[in-house]
TIGU-853583 format. One record per residue (C-alpha): residue number from 1; x, y, z. Coordinates in steps of 0.05 Angstrom, whole numbers. Example, Ala and Ser with C-alpha at 12.3 -4.5 7.8 and 13.67 -1.06 7.14 Angstrom:
BEGIN
{n:1	c1:246	c2:-90	c3:156}
{n:2	c1:273	c2:-21	c3:143}
END
This chain:
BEGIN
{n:1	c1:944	c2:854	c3:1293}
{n:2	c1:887	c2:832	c3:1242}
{n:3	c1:859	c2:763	c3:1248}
{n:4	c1:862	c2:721	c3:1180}
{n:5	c1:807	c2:711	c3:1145}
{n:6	c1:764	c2:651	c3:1162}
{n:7	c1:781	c2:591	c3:1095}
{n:8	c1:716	c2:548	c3:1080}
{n:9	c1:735	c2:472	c3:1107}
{n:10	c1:718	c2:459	c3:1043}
{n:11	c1:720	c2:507	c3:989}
{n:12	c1:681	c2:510	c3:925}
{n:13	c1:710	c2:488	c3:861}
{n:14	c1:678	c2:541	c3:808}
{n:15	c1:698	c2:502	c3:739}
{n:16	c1:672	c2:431	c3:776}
{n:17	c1:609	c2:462	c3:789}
{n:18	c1:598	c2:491	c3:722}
{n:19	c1:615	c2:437	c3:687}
{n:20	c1:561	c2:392	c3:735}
{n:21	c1:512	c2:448	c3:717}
{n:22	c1:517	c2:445	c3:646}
{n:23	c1:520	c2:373	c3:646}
{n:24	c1:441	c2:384	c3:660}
{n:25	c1:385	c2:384	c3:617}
{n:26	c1:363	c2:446	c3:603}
{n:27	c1:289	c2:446	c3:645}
{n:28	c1:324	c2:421	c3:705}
{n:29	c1:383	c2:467	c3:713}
{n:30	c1:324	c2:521	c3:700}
{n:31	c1:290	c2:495	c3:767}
{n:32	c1:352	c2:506	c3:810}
{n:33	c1:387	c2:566	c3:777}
{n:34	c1:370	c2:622	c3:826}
{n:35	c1:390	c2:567	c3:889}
{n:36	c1:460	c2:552	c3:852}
{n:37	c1:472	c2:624	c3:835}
{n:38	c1:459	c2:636	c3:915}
{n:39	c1:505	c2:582	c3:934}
{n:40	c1:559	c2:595	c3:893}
{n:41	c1:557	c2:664	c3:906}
{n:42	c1:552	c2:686	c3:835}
{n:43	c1:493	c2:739	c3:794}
{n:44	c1:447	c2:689	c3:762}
{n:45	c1:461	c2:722	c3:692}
{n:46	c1:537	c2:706	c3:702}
{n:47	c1:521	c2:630	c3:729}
{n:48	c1:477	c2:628	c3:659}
{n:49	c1:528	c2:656	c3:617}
{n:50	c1:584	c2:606	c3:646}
{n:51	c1:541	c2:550	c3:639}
{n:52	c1:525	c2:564	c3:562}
{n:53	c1:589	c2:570	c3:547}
{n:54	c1:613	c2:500	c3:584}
{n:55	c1:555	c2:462	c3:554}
{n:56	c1:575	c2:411	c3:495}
{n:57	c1:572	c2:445	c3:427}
{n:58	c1:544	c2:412	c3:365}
{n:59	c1:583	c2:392	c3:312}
{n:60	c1:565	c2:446	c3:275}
{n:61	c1:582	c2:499	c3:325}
{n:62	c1:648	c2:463	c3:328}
{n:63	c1:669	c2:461	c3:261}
{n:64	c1:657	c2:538	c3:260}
{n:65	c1:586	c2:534	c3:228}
{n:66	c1:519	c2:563	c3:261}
{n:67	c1:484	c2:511	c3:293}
{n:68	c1:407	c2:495	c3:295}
{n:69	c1:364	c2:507	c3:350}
{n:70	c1:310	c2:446	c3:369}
{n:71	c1:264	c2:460	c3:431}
{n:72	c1:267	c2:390	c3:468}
{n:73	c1:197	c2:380	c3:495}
{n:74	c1:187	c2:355	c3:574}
{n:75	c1:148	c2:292	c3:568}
{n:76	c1:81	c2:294	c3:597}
{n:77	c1:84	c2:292	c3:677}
{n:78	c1:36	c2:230	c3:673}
{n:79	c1:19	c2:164	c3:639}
{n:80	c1:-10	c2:169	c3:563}
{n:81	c1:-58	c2:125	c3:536}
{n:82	c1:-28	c2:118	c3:470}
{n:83	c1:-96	c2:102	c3:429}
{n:84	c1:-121	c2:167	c3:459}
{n:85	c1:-60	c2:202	c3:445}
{n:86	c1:-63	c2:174	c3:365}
{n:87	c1:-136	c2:193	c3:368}
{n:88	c1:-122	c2:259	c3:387}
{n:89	c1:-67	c2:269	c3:326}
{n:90	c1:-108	c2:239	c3:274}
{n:91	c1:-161	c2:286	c3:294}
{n:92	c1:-120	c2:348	c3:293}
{n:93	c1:-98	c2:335	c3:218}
{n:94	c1:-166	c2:328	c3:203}
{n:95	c1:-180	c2:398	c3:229}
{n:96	c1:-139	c2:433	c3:177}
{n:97	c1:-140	c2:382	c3:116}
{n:98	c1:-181	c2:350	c3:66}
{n:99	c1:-151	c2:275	c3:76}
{n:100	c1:-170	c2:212	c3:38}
{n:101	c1:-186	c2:160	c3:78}
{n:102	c1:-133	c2:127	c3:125}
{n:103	c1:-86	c2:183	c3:113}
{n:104	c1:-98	c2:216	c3:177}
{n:105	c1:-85	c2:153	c3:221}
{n:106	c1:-20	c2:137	c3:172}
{n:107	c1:0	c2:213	c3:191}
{n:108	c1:-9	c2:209	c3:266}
{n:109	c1:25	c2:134	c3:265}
{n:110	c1:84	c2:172	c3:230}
{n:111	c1:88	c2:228	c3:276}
{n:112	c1:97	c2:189	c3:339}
{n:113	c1:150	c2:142	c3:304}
{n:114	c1:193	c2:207	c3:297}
{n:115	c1:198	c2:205	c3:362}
{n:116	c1:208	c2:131	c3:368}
{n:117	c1:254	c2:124	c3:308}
{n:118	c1:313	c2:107	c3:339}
{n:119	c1:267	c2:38	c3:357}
{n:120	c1:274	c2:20	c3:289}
{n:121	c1:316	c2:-9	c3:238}
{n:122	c1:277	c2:18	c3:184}
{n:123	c1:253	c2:101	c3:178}
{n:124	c1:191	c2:99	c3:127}
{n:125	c1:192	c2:158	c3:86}
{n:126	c1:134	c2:203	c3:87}
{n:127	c1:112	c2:222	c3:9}
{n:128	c1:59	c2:277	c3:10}
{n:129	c1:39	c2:289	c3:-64}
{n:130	c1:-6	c2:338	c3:-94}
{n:131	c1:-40	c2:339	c3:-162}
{n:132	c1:-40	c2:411	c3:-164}
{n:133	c1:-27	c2:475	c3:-123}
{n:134	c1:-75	c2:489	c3:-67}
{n:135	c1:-80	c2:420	c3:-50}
{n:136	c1:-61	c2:430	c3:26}
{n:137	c1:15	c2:398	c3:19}
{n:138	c1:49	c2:461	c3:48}
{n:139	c1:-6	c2:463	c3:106}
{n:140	c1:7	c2:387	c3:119}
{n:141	c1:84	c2:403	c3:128}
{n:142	c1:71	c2:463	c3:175}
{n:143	c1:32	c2:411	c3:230}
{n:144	c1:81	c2:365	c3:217}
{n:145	c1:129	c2:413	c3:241}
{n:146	c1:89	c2:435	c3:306}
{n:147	c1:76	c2:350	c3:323}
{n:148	c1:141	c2:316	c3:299}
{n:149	c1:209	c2:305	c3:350}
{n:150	c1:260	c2:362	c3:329}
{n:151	c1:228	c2:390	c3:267}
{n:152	c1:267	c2:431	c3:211}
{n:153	c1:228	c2:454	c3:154}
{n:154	c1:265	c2:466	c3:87}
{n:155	c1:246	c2:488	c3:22}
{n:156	c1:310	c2:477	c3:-10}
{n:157	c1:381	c2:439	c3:18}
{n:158	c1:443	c2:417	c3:-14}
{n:159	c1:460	c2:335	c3:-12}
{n:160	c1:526	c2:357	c3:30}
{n:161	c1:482	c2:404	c3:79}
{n:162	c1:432	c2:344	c3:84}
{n:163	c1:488	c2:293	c3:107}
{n:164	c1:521	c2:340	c3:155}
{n:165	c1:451	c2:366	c3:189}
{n:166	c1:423	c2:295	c3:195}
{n:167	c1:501	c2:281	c3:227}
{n:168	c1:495	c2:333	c3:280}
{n:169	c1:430	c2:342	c3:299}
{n:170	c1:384	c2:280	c3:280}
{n:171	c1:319	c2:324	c3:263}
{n:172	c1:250	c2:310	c3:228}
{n:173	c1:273	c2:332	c3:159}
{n:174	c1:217	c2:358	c3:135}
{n:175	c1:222	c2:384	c3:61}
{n:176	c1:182	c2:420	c3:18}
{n:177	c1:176	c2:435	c3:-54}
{n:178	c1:215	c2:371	c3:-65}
{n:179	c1:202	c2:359	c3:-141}
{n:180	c1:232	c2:426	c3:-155}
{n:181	c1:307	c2:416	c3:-120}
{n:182	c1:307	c2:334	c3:-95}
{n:183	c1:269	c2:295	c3:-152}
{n:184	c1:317	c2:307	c3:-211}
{n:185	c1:388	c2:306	c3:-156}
{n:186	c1:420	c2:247	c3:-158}
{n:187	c1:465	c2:264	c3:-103}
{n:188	c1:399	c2:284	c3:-60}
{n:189	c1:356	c2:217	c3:-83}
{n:190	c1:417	c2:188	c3:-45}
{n:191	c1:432	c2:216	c3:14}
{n:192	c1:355	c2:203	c3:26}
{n:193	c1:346	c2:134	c3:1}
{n:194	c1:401	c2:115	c3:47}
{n:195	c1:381	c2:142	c3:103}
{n:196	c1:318	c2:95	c3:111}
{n:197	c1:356	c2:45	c3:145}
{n:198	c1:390	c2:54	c3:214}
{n:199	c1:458	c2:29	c3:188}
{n:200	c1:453	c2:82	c3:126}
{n:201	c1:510	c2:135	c3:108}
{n:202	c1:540	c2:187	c3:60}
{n:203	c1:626	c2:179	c3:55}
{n:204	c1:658	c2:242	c3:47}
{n:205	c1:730	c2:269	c3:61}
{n:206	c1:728	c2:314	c3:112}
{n:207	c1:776	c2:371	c3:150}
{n:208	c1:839	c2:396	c3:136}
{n:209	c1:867	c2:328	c3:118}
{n:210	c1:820	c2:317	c3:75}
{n:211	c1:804	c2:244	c3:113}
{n:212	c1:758	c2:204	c3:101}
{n:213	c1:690	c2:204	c3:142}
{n:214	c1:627	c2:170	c3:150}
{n:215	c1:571	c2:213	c3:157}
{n:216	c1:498	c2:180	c3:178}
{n:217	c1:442	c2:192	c3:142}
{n:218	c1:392	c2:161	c3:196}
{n:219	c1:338	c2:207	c3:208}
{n:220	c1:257	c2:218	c3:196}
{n:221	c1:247	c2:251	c3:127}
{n:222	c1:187	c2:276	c3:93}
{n:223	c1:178	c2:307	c3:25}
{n:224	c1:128	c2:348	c3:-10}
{n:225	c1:117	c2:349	c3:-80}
{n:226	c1:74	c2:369	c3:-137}
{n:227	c1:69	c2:294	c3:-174}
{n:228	c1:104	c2:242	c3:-162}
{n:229	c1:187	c2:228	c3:-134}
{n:230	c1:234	c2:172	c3:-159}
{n:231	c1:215	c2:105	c3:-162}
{n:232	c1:271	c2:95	c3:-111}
{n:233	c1:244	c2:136	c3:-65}
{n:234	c1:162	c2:126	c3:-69}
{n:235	c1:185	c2:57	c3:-60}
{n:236	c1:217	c2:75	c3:13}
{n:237	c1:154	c2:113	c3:15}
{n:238	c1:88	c2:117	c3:57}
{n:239	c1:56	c2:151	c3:-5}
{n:240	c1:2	c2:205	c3:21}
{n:241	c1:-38	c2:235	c3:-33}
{n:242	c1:-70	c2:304	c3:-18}
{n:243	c1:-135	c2:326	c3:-48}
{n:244	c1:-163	c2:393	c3:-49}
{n:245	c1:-224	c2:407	c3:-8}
{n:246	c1:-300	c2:404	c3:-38}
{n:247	c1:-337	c2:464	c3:-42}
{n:248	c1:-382	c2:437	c3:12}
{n:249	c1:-323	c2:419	c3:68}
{n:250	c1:-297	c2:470	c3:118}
{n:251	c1:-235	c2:463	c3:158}
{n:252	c1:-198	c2:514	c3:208}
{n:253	c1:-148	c2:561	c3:184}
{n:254	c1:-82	c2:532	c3:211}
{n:255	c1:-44	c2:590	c3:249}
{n:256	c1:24	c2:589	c3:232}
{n:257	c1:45	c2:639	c3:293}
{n:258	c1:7	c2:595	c3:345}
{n:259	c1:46	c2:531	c3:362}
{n:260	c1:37	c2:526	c3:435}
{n:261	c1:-34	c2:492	c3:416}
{n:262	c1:-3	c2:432	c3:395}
{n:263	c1:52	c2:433	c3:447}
{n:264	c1:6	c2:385	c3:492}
{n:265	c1:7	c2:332	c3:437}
{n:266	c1:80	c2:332	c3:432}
{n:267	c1:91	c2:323	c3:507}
{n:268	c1:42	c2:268	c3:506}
{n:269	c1:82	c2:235	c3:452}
{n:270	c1:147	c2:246	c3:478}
{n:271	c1:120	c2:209	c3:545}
{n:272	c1:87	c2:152	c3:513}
{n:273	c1:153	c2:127	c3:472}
{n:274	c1:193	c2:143	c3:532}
{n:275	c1:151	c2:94	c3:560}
{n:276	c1:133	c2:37	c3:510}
{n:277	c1:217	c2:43	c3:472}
{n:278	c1:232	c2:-38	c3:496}
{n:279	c1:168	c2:-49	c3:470}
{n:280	c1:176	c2:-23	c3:399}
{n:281	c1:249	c2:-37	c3:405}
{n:282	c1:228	c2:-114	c3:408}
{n:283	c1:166	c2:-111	c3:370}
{n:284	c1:163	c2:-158	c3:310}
{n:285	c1:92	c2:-135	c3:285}
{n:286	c1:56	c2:-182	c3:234}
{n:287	c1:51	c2:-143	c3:176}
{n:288	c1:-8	c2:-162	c3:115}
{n:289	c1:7	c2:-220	c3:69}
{n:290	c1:-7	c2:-164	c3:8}
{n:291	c1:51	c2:-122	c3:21}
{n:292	c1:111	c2:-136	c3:-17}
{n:293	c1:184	c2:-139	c3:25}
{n:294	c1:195	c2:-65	c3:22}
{n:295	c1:129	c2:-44	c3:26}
{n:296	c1:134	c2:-83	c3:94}
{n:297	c1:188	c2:-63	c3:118}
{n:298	c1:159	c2:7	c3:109}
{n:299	c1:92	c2:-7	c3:151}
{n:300	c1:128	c2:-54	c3:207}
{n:301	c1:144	c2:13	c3:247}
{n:302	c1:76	c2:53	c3:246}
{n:303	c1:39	c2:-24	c3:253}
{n:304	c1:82	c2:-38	c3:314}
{n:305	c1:66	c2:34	c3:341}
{n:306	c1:-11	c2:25	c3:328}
{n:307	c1:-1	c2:-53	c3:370}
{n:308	c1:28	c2:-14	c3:427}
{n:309	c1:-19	c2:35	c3:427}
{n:310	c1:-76	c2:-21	c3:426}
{n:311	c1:-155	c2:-14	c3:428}
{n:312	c1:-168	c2:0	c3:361}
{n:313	c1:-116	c2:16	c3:340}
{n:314	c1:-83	c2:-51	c3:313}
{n:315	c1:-137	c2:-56	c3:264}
{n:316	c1:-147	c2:15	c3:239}
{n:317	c1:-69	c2:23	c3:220}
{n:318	c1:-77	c2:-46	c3:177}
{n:319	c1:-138	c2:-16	c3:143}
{n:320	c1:-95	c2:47	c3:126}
{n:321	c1:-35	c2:6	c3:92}
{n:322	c1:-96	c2:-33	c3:59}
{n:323	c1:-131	c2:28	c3:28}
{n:324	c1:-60	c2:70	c3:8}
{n:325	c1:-28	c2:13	c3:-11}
{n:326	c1:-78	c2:-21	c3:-53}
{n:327	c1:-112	c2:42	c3:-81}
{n:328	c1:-39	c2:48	c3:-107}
{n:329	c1:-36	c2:-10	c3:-136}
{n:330	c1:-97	c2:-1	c3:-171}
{n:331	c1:-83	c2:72	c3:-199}
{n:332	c1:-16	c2:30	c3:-222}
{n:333	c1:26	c2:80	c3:-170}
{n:334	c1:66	c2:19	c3:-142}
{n:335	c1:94	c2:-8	c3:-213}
{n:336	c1:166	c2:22	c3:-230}
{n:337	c1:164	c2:34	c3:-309}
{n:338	c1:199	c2:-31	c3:-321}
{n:339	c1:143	c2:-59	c3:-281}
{n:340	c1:88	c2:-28	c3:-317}
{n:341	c1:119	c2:-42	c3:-386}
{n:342	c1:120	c2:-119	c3:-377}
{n:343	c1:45	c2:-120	c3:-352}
{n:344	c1:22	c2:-88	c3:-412}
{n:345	c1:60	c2:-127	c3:-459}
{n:346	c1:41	c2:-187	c3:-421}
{n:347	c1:-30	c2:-159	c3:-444}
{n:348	c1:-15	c2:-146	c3:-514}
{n:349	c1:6	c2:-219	c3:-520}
{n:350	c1:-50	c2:-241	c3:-494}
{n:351	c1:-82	c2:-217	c3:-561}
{n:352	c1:-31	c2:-242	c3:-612}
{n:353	c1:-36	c2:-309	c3:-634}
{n:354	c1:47	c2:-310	c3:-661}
{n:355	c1:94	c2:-323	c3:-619}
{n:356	c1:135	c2:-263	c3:-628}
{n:357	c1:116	c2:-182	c3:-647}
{n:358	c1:163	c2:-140	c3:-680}
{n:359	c1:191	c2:-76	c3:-642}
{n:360	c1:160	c2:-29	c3:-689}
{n:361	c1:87	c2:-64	c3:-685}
{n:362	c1:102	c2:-73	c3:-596}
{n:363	c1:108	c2:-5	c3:-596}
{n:364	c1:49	c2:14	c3:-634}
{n:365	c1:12	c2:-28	c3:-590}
{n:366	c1:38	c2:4	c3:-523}
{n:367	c1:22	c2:75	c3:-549}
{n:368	c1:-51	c2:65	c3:-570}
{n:369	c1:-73	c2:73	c3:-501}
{n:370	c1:-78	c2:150	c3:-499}
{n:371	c1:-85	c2:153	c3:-429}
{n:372	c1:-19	c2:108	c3:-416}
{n:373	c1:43	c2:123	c3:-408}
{n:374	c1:74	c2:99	c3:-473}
{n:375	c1:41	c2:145	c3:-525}
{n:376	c1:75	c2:208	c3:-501}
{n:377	c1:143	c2:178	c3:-460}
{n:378	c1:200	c2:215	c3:-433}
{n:379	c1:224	c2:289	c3:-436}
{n:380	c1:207	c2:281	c3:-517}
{n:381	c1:130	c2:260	c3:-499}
{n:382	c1:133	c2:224	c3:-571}
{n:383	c1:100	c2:153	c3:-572}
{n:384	c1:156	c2:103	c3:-544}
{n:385	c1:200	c2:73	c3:-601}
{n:386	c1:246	c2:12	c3:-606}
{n:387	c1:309	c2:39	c3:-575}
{n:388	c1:263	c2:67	c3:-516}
{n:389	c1:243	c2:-1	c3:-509}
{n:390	c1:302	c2:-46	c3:-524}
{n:391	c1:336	c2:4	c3:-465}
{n:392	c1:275	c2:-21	c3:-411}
{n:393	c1:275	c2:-90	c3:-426}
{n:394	c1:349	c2:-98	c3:-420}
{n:395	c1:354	c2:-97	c3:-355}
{n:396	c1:308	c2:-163	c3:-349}
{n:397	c1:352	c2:-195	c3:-409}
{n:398	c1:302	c2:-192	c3:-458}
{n:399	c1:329	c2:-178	c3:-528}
{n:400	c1:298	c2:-177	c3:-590}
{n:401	c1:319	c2:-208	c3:-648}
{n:402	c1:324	c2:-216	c3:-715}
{n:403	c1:275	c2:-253	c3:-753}
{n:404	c1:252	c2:-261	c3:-828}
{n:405	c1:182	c2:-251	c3:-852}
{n:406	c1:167	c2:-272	c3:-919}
{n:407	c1:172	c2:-207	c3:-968}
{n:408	c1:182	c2:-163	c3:-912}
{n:409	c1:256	c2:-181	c3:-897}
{n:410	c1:297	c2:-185	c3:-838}
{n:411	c1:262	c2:-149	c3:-782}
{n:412	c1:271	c2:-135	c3:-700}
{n:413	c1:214	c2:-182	c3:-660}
{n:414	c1:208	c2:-200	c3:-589}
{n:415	c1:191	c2:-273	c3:-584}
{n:416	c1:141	c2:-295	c3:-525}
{n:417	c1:175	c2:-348	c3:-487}
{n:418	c1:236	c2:-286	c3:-473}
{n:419	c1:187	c2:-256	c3:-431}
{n:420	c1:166	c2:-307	c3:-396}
{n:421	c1:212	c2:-318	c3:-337}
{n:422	c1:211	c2:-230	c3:-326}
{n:423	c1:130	c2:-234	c3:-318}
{n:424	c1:127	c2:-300	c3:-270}
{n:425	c1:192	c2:-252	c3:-228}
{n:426	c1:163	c2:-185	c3:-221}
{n:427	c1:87	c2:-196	c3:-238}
{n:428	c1:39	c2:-218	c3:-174}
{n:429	c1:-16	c2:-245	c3:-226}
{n:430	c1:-19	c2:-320	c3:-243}
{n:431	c1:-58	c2:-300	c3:-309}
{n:432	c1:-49	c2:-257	c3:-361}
{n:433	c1:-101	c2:-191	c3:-360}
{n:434	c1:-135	c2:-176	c3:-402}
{n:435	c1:-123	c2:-123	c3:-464}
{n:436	c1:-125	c2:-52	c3:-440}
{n:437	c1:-121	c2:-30	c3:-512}
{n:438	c1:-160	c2:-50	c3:-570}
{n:439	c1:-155	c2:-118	c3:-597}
{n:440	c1:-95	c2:-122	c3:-649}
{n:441	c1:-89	c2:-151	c3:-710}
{n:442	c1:-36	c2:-216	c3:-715}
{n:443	c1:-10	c2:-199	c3:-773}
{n:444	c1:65	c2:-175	c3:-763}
{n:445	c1:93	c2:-123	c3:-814}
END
């Protein structure tokens, strides 16, 4: 007579375990693996295999679609000093990159909020503009992609591929050659411009039923163009403008097949917000009395990174939003058209002694700077006319009217006192400028 065989007191429940396994992140169940496999009495290549296949899918993966792969860092084993740390990042960009000044510390104050975003209410978007080819744009992107939390590099996406990746996966959209596919797409501007505020989303019907969904569009973006983006979108912007290097500078050859030399960096950053989040979370930083509202709201995040950070920090991330805000300003960057239009006919003005210019001679008098926008405007690059006019100043209510001038009949003019309230609104300036153009006669045809 055969004995039965001996029952564990308490036997092993195979699916608990596996589910508890792949409940773990990814480096830890790594570390016990082989001592599971043991225990449960199992190959370690099955044990791996089950636990894949029980860990939660993304919602890509679930709605039948390949999903992306992000490798989630291990924060550094030890404390970061987070001035070092921004040191260290500002110096690596200017390793590879001819940078004008305070665009390295804007970069490497950018970087670490990717991985402090979720601090945030507000995700600046990072606007990397070139002049030309060659300028270093495409480089900038590629150590972007080795520094930034869960970086995916595209040189082309769809506005419904942009909702649904930001949904599922939260990356550092990183996107390249945007003034060939993003600058001109409505759909895209969109998706994008909403996204720079936490509570920001794309509506879509989704599924079989066809229901109804909201999809998030909350995430770190950056975009690389030749020239400039939308208004609506340099105005969500940290603007960066690349340069390309003087025949006397020398930088390293960035290796694109070498990543593992910035994957200290990225460690160190992923420790550092793990351990200042309440910080930034409650951080109201004082941002500089030049900035306008958005422009503030764009600088708040990297300024209350560079406070937590501290040494010198605090002062070197105010002198970057001074020097790439302000140069903008001055190379006129940080007007909108409409903007631009009522400063120089707040100029032209300045020179008439009448009350009120006809159309025909305010356009003439826009287009006689060469170098302005007005004298070649649009797709048609023909000086601006009335209609083009009468279509920007609507917005403001400005209309011209009809008035009667001697011989000359009945004619369109724009009197003074209808631009009056638009410049005190939307122009900084107590006091007219002065004439960019030559002086003009006062005589109205």
């Amino acid at each position: 007579m055969f004995d039965a065989p001996l029952q564990p007191e308490n036997p092993i429940d195979l699916e608990t375990e596996i589910r508890r396994l792949a409940a773990l992140a990814p480096l830890v169940y790594d570390t016990m693996r082989a001592q599971e496999a043991q225990r449960l009495g199992v190959r370690v290549a099955t044990l791996d295999e089950a636990v894949r296949k029980a860990r939660p899918r993304s919602h890509s993966e679930e709605h039948g679609r390949p999903g992306f792969t992000f490798t989630e860092v291990e924060p550094w084993g030890e404390d970061v000093d987070g001035a070092a740390l921004l040191d260290d990042i500002a110096a690596t960009f200017r390793r590879f990159l001819s940078l004008p000044e305070g665009a390295a510390d804007s970069l490497a104050l950018w970087v670490l909020h990717t991985f402090a975003f979720e601090a945030f209410f507000i995700s600046p978007r990072l606007s990397i503009r070139s002049p030309e080819k060659r300028c270093g744009k495409s480089t900038l992107l590629r150590i972007l992609g080795f520094l930034t939390r869960r970086p995916l590099i595209a040189a082309n996406i769809s506005a419904a591929s942009l909702f649904r990746v930001v949904e599922a996966e939260r990356p550092t959209l990183l996107l390249d050659e945007f003034d060939s596919f993003g600058t001109a797409n409505e759909d895209i501007r969109n998706v994008v411009n909403s996204g720079h505020a936490r509570d920001g989303c794309a509506i879509r019907c989704d599924g079989d039923e066809h229901e109804p969904r909201r999809f998030s569009t909350w995430t770190p973006v950056a975009l690389a163009s030749i020239g400039r983006i939308a208004e609506t979108l340099e105005d969500r912007s940290i603007i960066i403008r690349m340069q390309r290097k003087a025949r006397d500078e020398s930088f390293e050859r960035l290796r694109g097949d070498r990543p593992d030399q910035f994957l200290s960096l990225r460690r160190r950053a992923a420790r550092w917000v793990q351990d200042v989040k309440e910080r930034l979370t409650n951080a109201d930083p004082e941002a500089p009395a030049f900035l306008n509202d958005r422009a503030a709201d764009n600088w708040r995040p990297l300024l209350a990174i560079a406070d937590a950070a501290g040494e010198g920090w605090p002062d070197r991330a105010r002198t970057a939003c001074r020097v790439l805000t302000l140069g903008a300003v001055e190379d006129g960057e940080q007007d909108s058209t409409r903007t631009a239009l009522l400063r120089d006919i707040r100029r032209i003005f300045a020179e008439y002694t009448r009350a009120e210019i006809t159309s025909l001679d305010l356009c003439e008098a826009l287009a006689l700077d060469d170098g302005g926008p007005w004298a070649a405007f649009g797709k048609s690059e023909k000086p601006i006319s009335p209609v083009n006019l009468a279509r920007l100043l609507r917005p403001f209510g400005i209309r011209s009217r009809d008035v009667r001038l001697g011989g000359f009949g009945v004619r369109k003019a724009y009197r003074r006192e209808a631009f009056e309230q638009a410049w005190e609104r939307y122009l900084d300036e107590d006091t007219p400028e002065q004439p960019a153009t030559p002086q003009q006669t006062n005589e109205i045809r």
